[in-house]
N, C-alpha and C positions, 0 to 999 in steps of 0.2 A: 218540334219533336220533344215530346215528355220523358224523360228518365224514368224510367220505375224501379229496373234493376242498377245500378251506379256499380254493383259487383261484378256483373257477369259482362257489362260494358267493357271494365277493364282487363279481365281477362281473354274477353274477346281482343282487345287490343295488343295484347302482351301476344298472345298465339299469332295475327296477322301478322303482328311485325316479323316474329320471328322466322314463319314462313316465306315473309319477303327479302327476307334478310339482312332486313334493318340493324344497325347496332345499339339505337335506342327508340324510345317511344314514349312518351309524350301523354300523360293524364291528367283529367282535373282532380285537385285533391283532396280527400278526406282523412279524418286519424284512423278510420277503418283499414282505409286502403295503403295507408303510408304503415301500417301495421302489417297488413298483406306482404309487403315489397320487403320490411323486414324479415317477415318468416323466409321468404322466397331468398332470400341473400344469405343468410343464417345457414342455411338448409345447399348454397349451391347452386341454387335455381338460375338467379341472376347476379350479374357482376355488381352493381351496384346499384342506389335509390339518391335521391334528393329531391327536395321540396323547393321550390322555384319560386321567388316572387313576381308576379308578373303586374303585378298592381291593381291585379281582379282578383280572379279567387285561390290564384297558385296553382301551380302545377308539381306533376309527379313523376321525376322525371327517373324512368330505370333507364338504365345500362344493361342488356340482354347478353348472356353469356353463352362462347360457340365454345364446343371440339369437332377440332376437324371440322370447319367450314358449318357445320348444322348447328343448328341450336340446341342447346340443352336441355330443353322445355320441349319435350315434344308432344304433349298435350297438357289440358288443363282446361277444365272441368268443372262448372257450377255443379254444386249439389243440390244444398239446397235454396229451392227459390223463394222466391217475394209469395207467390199461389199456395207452395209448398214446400214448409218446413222441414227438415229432419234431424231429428236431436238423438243421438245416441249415446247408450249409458257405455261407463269406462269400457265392460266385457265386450260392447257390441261396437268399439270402433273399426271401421275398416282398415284393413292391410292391403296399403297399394300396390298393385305389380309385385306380390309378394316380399311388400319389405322395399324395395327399390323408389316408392312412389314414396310422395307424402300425402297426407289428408290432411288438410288447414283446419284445425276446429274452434269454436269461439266457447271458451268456456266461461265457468262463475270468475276465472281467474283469467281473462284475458285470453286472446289470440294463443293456439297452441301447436305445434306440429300433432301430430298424432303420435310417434313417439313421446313427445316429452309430456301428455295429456295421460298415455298410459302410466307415465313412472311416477306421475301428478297426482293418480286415477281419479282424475273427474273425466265427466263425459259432457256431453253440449252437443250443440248446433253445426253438423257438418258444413261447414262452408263448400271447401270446393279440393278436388282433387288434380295431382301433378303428378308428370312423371317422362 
């Protein structure tokens, strides 16, 4: 089985766990993604991240964060894909769940919530959306 998207794999895995009601989960890792996990933690999303050595290629290990029994995370959302990009300028980032939600975006300046991209005003590559 070939990877093509290594993004939406791990959010796919962040959202199952959660649903299952796992208290962590378990990813192979990249600085992309170990980027991701810090927005995500930063931001509330999840309780915690760490990078594992497992004597292959490391793991990504999050800590999924509940209230009240549900997960925090109750969706989460590739934007843009590997097929099709989508890059928005500063004015045209999206507003999740009106302000509630975050957009992940990958700017000239690094990984950014979409809050701190606005106050940044650069604009980039929607990644993927939370809320």
């Amino acid at each position: 089985m070939s990877m093509t998207d290594p993004v939406a794999d791990m959010l796919t895995r962040i959202r199952n766990a959660g649903r299952a009601g796992h208290r962590r989960v378990d990813i192979p890792v990249s600085n992309f993604k170990t980027e991701i996990a810090r927005l995500l933690q930063e931001n509330h999303y999840i309780q915690d991240y760490k990078v594992i050595d497992d004597g292959l290629h490391g793991r990504l290990r999050i800590t999924l964060r509940y209230h009240d029994e549900s997960p925090v995370i109750r969706e989460v959302r590739r934007v843009s894909k590997p097929g099709l990009r989508r890059y928005v300028k500063v004015r045209e980032i999206p507003r999740v769940k009106n302000g509630l939600g975050m957009a992940i975006l990958s700017t000239p300046r690094g990984l950014m919530s979409d809050r701190d991209a606005r106050r940044a005003r650069v604009g980039g590559e929607v990644v993927a959306v939370v809320w």
